[in-house]
TORLUM-332191 format. One record per residue (C-alpha): residue number from 1; residue in one letter; chain; x, y, z. Coordinates in steps of 0.1 Angstrom, whole numbers, padded with zeros to 4 digits, always signed. Example, Ala and Ser with C-alpha at 12.3 -4.5 7.8 and 13.67 -1.06 7.14 Angstrom:
2
vexvo_bami_bafi_X_Y_Z
1_A_A_+0123_-0045_+0078 $
2_S_A_+0137_-0011_+0071 $
//
This chain:
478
vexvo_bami_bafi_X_Y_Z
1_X_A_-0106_+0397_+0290 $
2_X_A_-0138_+0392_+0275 $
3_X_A_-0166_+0416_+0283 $
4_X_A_-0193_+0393_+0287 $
5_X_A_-0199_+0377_+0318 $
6_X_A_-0209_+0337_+0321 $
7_X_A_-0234_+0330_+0345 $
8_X_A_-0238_+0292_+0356 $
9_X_A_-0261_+0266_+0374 $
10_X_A_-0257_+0233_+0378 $
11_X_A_-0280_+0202_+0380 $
12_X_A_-0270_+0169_+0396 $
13_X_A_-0285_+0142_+0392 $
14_X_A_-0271_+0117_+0422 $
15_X_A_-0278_+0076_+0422 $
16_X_A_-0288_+0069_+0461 $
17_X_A_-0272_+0044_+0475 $
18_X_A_-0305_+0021_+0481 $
19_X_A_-0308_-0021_+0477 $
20_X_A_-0340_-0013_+0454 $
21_X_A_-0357_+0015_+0434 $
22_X_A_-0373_+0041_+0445 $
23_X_A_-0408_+0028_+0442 $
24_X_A_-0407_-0009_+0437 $
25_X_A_-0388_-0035_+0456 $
26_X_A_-0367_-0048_+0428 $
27_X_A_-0329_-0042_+0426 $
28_X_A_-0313_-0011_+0422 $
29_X_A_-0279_-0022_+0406 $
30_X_A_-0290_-0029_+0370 $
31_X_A_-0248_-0025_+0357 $
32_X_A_-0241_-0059_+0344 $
33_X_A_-0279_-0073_+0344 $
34_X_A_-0294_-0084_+0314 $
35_X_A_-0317_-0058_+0296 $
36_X_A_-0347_-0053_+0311 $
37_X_A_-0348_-0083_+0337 $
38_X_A_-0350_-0057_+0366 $
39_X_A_-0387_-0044_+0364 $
40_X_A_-0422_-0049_+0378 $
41_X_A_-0451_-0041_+0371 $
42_X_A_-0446_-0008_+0388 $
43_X_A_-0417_+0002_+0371 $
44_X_A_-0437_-0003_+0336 $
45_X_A_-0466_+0018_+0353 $
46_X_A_-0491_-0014_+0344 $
47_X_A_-0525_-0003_+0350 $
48_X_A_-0539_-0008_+0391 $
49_X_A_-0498_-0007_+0403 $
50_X_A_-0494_+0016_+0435 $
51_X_A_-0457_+0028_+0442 $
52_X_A_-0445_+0026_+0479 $
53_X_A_-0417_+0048_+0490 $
54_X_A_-0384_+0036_+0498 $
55_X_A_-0376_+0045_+0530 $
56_X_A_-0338_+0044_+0529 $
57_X_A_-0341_+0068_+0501 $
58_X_A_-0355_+0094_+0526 $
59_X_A_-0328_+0082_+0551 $
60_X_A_-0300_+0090_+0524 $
61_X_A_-0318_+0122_+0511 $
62_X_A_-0318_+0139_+0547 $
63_X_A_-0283_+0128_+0553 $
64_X_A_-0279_+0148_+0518 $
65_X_A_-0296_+0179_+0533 $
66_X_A_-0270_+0181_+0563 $
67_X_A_-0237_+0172_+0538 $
68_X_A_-0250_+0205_+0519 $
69_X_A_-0253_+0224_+0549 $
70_X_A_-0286_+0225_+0560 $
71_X_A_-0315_+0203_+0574 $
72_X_A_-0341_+0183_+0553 $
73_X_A_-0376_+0195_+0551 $
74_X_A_-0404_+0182_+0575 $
75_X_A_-0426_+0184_+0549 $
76_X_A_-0422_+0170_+0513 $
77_X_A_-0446_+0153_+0483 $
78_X_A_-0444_+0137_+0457 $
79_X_A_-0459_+0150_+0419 $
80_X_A_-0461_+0138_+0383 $
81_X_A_-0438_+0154_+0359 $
82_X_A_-0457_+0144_+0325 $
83_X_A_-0437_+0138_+0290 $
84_X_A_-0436_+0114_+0264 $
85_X_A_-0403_+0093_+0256 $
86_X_A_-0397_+0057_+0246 $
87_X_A_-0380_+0052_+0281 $
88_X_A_-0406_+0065_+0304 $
89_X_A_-0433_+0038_+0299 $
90_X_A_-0461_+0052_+0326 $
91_X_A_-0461_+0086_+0302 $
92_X_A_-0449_+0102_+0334 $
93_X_A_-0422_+0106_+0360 $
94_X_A_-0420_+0106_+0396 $
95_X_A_-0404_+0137_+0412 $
96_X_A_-0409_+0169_+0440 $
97_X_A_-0415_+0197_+0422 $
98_X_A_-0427_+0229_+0450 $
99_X_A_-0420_+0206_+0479 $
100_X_A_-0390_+0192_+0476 $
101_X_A_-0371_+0174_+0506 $
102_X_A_-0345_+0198_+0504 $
103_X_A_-0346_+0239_+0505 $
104_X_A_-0316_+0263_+0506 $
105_X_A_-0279_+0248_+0519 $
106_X_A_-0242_+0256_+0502 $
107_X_A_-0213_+0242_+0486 $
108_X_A_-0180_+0251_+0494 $
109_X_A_-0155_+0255_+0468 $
110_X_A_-0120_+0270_+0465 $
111_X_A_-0104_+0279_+0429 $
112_X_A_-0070_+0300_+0433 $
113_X_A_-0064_+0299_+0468 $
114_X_A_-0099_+0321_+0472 $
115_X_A_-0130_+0301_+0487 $
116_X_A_-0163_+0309_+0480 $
117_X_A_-0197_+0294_+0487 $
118_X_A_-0223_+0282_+0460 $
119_X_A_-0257_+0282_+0469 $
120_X_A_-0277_+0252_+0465 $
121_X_A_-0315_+0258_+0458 $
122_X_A_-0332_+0231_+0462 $
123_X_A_-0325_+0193_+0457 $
124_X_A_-0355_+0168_+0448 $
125_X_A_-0362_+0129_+0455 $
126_X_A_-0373_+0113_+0423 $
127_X_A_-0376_+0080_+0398 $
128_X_A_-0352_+0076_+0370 $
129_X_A_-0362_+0070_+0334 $
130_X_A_-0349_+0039_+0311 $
131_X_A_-0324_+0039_+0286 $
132_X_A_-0328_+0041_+0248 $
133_X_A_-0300_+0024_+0227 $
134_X_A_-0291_+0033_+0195 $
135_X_A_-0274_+0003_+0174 $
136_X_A_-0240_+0015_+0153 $
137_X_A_-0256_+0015_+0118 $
138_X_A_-0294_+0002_+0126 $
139_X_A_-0326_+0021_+0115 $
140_X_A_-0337_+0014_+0150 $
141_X_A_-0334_+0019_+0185 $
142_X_A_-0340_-0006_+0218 $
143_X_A_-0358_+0004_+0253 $
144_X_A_-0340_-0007_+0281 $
145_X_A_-0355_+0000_+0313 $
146_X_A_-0335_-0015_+0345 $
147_X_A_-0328_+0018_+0351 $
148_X_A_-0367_+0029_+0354 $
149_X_A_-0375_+0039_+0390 $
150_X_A_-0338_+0041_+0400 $
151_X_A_-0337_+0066_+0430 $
152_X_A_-0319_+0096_+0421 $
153_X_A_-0317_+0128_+0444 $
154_X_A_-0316_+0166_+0421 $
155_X_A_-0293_+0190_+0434 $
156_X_A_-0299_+0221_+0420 $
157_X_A_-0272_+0251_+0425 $
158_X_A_-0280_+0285_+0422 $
159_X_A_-0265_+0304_+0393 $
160_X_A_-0238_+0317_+0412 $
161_X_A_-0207_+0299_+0396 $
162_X_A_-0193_+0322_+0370 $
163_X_A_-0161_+0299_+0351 $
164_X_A_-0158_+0269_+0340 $
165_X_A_-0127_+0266_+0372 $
166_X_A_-0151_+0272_+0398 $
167_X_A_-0179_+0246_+0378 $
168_X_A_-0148_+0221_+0381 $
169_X_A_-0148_+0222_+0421 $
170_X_A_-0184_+0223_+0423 $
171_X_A_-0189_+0192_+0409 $
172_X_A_-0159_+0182_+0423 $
173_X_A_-0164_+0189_+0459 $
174_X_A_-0203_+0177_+0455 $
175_X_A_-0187_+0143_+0445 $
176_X_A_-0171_+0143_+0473 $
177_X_A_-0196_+0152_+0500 $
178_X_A_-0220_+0127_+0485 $
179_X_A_-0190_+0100_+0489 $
180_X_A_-0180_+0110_+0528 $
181_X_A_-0221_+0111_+0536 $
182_X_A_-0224_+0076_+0518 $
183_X_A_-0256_+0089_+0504 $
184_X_A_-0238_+0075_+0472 $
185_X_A_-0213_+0055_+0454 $
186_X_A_-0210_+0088_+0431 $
187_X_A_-0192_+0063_+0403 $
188_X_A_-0193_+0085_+0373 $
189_X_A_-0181_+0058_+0349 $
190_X_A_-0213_+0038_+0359 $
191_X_A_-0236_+0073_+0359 $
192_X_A_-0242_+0073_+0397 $
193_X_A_-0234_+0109_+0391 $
194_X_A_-0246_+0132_+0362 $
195_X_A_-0244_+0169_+0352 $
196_X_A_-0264_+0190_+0336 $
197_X_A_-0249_+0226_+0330 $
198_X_A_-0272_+0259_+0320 $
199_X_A_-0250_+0283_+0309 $
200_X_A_-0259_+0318_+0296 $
201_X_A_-0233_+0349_+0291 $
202_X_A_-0243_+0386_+0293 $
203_X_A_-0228_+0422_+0291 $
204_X_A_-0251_+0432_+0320 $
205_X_A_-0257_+0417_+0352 $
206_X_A_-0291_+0409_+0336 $
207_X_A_-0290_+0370_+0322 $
208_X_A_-0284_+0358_+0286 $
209_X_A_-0303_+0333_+0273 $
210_X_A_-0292_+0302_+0283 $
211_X_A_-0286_+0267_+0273 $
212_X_A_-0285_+0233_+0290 $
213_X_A_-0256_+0209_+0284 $
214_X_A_-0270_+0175_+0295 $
215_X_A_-0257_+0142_+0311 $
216_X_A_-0220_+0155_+0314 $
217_X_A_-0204_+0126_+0336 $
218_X_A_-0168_+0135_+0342 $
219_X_A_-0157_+0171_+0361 $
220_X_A_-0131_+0177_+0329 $
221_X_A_-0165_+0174_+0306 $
222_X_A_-0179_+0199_+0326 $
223_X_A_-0149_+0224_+0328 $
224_X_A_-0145_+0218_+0287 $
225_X_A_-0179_+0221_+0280 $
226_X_A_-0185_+0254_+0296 $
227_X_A_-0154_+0270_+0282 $
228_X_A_-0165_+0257_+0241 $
229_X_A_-0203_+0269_+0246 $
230_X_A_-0188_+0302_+0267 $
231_X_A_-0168_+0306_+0229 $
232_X_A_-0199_+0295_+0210 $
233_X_A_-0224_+0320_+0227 $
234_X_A_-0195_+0351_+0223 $
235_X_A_-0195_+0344_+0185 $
236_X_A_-0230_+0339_+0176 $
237_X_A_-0234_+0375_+0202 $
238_X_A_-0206_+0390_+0183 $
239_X_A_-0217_+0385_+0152 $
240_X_A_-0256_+0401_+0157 $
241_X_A_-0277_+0372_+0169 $
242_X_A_-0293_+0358_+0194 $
243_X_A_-0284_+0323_+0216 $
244_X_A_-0315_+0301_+0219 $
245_X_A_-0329_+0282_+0249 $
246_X_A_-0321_+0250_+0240 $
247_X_A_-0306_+0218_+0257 $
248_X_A_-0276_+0207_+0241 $
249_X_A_-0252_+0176_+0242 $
250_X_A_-0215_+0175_+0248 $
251_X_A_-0193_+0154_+0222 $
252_X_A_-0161_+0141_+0245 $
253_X_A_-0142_+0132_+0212 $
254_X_A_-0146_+0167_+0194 $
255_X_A_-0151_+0187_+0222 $
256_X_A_-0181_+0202_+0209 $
257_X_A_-0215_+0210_+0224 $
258_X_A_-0247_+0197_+0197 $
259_X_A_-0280_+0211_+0200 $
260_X_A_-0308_+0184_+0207 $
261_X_A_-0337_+0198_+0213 $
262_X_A_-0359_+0232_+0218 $
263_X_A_-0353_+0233_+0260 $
264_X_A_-0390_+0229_+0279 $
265_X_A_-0405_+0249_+0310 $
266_X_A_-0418_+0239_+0341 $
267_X_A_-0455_+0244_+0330 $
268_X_A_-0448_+0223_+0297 $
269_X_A_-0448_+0193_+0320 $
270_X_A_-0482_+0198_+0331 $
271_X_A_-0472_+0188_+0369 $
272_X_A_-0502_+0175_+0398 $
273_X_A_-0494_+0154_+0431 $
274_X_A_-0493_+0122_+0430 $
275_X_A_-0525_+0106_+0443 $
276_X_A_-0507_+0072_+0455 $
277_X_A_-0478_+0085_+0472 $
278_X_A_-0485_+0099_+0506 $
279_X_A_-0467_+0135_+0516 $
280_X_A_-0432_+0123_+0535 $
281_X_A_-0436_+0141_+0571 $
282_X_A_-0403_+0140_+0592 $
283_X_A_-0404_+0148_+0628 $
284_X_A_-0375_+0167_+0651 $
285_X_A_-0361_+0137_+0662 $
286_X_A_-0360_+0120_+0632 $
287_X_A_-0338_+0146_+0617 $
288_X_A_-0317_+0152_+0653 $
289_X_A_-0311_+0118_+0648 $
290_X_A_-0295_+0118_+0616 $
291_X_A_-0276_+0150_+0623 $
292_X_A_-0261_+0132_+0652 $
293_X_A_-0252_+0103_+0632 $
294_X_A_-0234_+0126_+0600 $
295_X_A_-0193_+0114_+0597 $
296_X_A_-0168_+0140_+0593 $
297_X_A_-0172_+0160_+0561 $
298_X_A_-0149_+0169_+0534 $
299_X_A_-0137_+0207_+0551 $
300_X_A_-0142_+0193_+0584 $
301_X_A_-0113_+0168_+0572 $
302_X_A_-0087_+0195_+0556 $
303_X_A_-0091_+0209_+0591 $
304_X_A_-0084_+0181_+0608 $
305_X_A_-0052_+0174_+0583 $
306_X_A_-0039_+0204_+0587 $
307_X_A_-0035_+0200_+0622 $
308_X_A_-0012_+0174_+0615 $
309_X_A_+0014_+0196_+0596 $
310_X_A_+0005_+0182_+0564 $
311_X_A_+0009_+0212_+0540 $
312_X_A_-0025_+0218_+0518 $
313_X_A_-0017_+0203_+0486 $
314_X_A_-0010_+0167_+0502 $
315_X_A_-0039_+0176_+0527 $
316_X_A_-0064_+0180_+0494 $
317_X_A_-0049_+0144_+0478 $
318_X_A_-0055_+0127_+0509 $
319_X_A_-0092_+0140_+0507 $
320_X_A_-0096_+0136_+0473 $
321_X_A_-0095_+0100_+0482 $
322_X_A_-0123_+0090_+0499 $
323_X_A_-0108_+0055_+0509 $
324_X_A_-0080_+0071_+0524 $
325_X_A_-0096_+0104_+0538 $
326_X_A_-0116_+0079_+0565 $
327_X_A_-0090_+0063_+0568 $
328_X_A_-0063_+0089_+0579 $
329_X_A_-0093_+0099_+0599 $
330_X_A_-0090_+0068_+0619 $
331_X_A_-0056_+0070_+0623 $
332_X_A_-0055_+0107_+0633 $
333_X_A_-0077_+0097_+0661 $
334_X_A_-0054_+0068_+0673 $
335_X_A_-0017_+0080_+0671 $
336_X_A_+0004_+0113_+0670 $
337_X_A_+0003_+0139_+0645 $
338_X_A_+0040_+0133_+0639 $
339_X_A_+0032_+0093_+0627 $
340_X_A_+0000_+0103_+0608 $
341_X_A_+0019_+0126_+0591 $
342_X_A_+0042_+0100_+0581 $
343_X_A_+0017_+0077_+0571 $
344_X_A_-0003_+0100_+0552 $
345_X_A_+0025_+0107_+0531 $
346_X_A_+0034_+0069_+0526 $
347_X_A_-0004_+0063_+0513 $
348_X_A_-0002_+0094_+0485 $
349_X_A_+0034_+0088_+0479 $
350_X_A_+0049_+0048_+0474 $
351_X_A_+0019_+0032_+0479 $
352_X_A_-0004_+0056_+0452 $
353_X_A_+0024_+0056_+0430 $
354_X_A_+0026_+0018_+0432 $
355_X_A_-0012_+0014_+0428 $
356_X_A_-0009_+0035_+0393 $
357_X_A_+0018_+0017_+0381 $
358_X_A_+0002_-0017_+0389 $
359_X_A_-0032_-0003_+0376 $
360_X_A_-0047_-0017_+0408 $
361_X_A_-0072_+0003_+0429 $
362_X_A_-0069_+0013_+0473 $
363_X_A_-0097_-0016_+0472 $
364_X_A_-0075_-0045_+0465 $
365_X_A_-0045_-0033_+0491 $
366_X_A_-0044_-0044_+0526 $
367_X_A_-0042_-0016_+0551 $
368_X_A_-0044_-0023_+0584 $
369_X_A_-0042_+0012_+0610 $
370_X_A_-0025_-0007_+0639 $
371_X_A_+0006_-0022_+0612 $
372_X_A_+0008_+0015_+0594 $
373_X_A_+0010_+0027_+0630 $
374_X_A_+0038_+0000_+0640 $
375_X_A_+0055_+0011_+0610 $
376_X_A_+0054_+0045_+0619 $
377_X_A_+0066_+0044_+0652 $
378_X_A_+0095_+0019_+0643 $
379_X_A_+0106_+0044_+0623 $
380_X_A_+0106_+0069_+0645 $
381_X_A_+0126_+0053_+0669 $
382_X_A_+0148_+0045_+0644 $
383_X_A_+0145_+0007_+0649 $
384_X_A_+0142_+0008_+0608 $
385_X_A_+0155_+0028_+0583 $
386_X_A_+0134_+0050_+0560 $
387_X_A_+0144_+0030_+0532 $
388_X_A_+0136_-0004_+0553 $
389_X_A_+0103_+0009_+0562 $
390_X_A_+0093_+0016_+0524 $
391_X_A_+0102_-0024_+0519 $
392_X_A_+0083_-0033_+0548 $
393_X_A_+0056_-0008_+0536 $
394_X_A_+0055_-0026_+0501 $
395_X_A_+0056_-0059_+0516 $
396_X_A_+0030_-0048_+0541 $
397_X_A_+0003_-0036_+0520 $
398_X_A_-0001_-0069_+0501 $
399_X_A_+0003_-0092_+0531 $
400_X_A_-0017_-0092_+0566 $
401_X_A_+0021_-0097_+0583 $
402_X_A_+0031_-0072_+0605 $
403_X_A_+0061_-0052_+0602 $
404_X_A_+0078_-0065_+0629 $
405_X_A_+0077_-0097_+0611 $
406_X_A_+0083_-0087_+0581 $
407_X_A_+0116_-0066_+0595 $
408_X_A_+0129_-0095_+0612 $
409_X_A_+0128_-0120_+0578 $
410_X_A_+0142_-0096_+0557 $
411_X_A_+0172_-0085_+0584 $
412_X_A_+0157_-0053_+0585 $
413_X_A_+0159_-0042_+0617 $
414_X_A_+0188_-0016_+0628 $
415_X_A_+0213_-0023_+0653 $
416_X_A_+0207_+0001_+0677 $
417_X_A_+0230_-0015_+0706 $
418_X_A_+0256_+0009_+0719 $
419_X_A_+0284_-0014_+0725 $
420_X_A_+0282_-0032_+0696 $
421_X_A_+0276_-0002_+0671 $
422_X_A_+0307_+0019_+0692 $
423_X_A_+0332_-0019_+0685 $
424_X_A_+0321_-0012_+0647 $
425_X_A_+0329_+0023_+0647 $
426_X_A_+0359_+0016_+0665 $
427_X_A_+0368_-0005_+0632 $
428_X_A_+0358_+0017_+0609 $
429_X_A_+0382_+0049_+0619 $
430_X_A_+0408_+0025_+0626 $
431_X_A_+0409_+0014_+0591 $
432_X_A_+0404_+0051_+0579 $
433_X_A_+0431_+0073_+0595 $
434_X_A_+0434_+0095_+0561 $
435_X_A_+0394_+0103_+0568 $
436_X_A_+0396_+0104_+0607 $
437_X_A_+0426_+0135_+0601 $
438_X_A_+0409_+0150_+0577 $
439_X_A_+0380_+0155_+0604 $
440_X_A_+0403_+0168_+0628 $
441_X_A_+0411_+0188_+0604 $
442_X_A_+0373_+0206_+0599 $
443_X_A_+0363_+0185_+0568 $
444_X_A_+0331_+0177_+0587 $
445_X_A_+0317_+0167_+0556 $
446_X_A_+0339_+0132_+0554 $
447_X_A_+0318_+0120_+0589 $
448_X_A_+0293_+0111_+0564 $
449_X_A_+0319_+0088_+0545 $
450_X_A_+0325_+0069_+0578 $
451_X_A_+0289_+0067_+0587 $
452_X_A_+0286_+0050_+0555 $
453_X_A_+0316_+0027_+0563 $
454_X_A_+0298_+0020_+0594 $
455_X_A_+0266_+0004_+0575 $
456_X_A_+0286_-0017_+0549 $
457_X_A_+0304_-0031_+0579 $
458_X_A_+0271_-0037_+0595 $
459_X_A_+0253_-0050_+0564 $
460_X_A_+0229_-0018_+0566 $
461_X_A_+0219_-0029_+0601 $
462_X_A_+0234_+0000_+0624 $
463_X_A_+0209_+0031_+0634 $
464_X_A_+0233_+0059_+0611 $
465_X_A_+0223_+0088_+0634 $
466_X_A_+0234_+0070_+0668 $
467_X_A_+0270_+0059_+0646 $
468_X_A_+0273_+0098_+0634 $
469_X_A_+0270_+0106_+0672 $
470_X_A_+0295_+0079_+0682 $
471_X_A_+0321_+0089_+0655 $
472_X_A_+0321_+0127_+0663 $
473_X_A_+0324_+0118_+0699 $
474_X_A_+0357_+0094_+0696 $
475_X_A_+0371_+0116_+0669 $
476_X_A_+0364_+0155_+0675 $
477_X_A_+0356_+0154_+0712 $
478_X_A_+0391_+0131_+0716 $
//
């Protein structure tokens, strides 16, 4: 056990879900557009340009406020946050600095069966920057700047996560409200969600001096980074010296923070209001209206899964699954507990395992509630097998047939009719007198061979638990 406590924050930088920017009506998904084809004249800050809010960003952002557990503020502006780099072409950016459209609000996270509430400070509408590019082996670098007035929403935690375990759900679970809220896509491959980490560690319940590991876009570079520059810190403590303020990078293919620059305060950026944006004022029923409008919620969820029976562990995949949290929400709503049960653990059992194995994604299978339902309740009834479900599952997900049609052209459907199941059975212990005494005998165990003796004779067709019933009753109760 180390003595020396790590104290962490996290920043989030979070890609609204808008058509355009921020500020400027051009399009807001610059992933496969050509370098720098996405701009205006406001976006390159030309002289005389006036930025006009984007009203769906204030939409998404108060939807943000209640999916972090509070209520957006009625009163928010807009400042200028002033420093120089190649991708910020007006000189300055766009961002709330002491009114922010969010105050206060938590996170809850569970690490180790405990749960345990982060606190959110603040989070902050604002403009992103460009992109620089550096060439592999050129003595120069290239400005793109589709990304420049990108809306992006700051979620700042307060320093109240102290492992890199519980950093790992934070980001986690933040992914995740963002997703059920729609306030984003939250695609970290395509940087919809970033993380910067401050990390200091200390002997006291004073602070360290800290450092900021920047645009982390995975949660296992956030748990790995915190646990190298928790190491790093300890030694250069150990050994007599101090840890420097400084914002550092994170190297996935060492895994190894790099220092990049001297890390700047809040008075270094020399912020003022904007004098073109107007101050965002949102009235009670605006934000009643919103709050009425919020979908079910990550923990709201679990709840609701648990109810169901399923045990935590395949409650948490189905969550962690946005696609098929809403929709085992849906079908919660619309059948039993017993058939969402079963249908939950179809989705995060065959049909996951499939989608690895075919490297597909839930987005290119077909699932329709009322056939999964169908499914479900066939089964229960026993009209097919659980092994003839999983082919009609299978066949089912890739096809808009229903399983009733899909049982009856594959011969899937169990013989459930008394008379003719009792003249098989009648076959069957005819044929196996050597089994049927051995029975009488108390070798309960050998009804299972006849039950199996029953399906070959039926070609796999007969309901097994009404022949088990039929057998016992002409042999032991004879």
């Amino acid at each position: 056990m180390s003595k020396y406590k790590p104290t962490i924050g996290i920043e989030c930088h979070v890609q609204l879900n808008t058509k355009t920017k921020l500020f400027a009506a051009v399009e807001n998904d610059a992933r496969d557009a050509t370098p720098n084809t996405l701009i205006s004249h406001i976006c390159l800050g030309m002289p005389g340009a006036l930025p006009v809010l984007n009203k769906q960003a204030v939409y998404l952002a108060s939807k943000a406020a209640f999916s972090l557990n509070t209520v957006p503020q009625k009163f928010s502006k807009f400042d200028r946050k002033h420093y120089f780099y190649p991708d910020l072409p007006k000189g300055y950016q766009i961002s709330q600095f002491d009114e922010p459209i969010v105050l206060g609000g938590f996170v809850e996270i569970e690490v180790n069966g405990e749960r345990k509430k982060i606190g959110i400070t603040r989070a902050h509408l604002e403009e992103d920057a460009g992109k620089s590019v550096h060439p592999t082996g050129k003595d120069y670098s290239l400005v793109d700047l589709n990304r420049a007035g990108t809306p992006l929403l700051e979620i700042v935690s307060e320093p109240e996560i102290h492992s890199a375990e519980e950093a790992k759900a934070y980001a986690k679970e933040l992914y995740l409200l963002m997703k059920y809220s729609s306030v984003s896509e939250a695609n970290l491959y395509y940087g919809n969600m970033r993380f910067d980490v401050n990390i200091s560690i200390s002997e006291t319940n004073e602070l360290g001096t800290r450092a900021e590991i920047k645009n982390l876009n995975s949660f296992k570079s956030v748990e790995k980074s915190i646990e190298f520059e928790i190491k790093r810190q300890t030694v250069i403590l150990e050994s007599g010296q101090k840890v420097l303020q400084e914002t550092r990078g994170w190297d996935d293919s060492s895994q190894k923070t790099f220092s990049q620059r001297s890390k700047e305060d809040a008075h270094d950026y020399r912020y003022f209001p904007d004098p073109d944006i107007p101050p965002v004022i949102l009235d009670d029923e605006y934000i009643e209206s919103i709050r009425l409008e919020m979908p079910i919620m990550p923990n709201q969820l679990r709840e609701k899964l648990s109810k169901i029976g399923l045990d935590w562990s395949s409650v948490n995949t189905v969550v962690d699954e946005p696609i098929i949290g809403n929709f085992m929400n849906k079908v919660a709503d619309e059948t039993s507990g017993e058939n969402s049960k079963k249908i939950a653990n179809w989705l995060i059992g065959d049909v996951k395992s499939t989608i690895s194995e075919n490297e597909n994604s839930w987005n290119t299978i077909h699932l329709d509630m009322s056939n999964l339902i169908e499914l479900a309740e066939m089964t229960s009834s026993s009209e097919v097998s659980s092994s003839g479900a999983k082919t009609i599952l299978f066949d089912m997900i890739l096809s808009k047939r229903s399983p009733k049609e899909i049982a009856n052209k594959n011969n899937l459907l169990q013989v459930s009719d008394i008379s003719e199941i009792e003249q098989i059975v009648k076959t069957v212990i005819e044929n196996n007198q050597n089994a049927v005494q051995d029975i009488k005998n108390g070798e309960l165990k050998v009804i299972g061979f006849l039950v199996g003796q029953v399906m070959k004779e039926s070609k796999g067709k007969a309901n097994p638990a009404l022949a088990q019933e039929m057998i016992k009753k002409l042999i032991i109760n004879n």
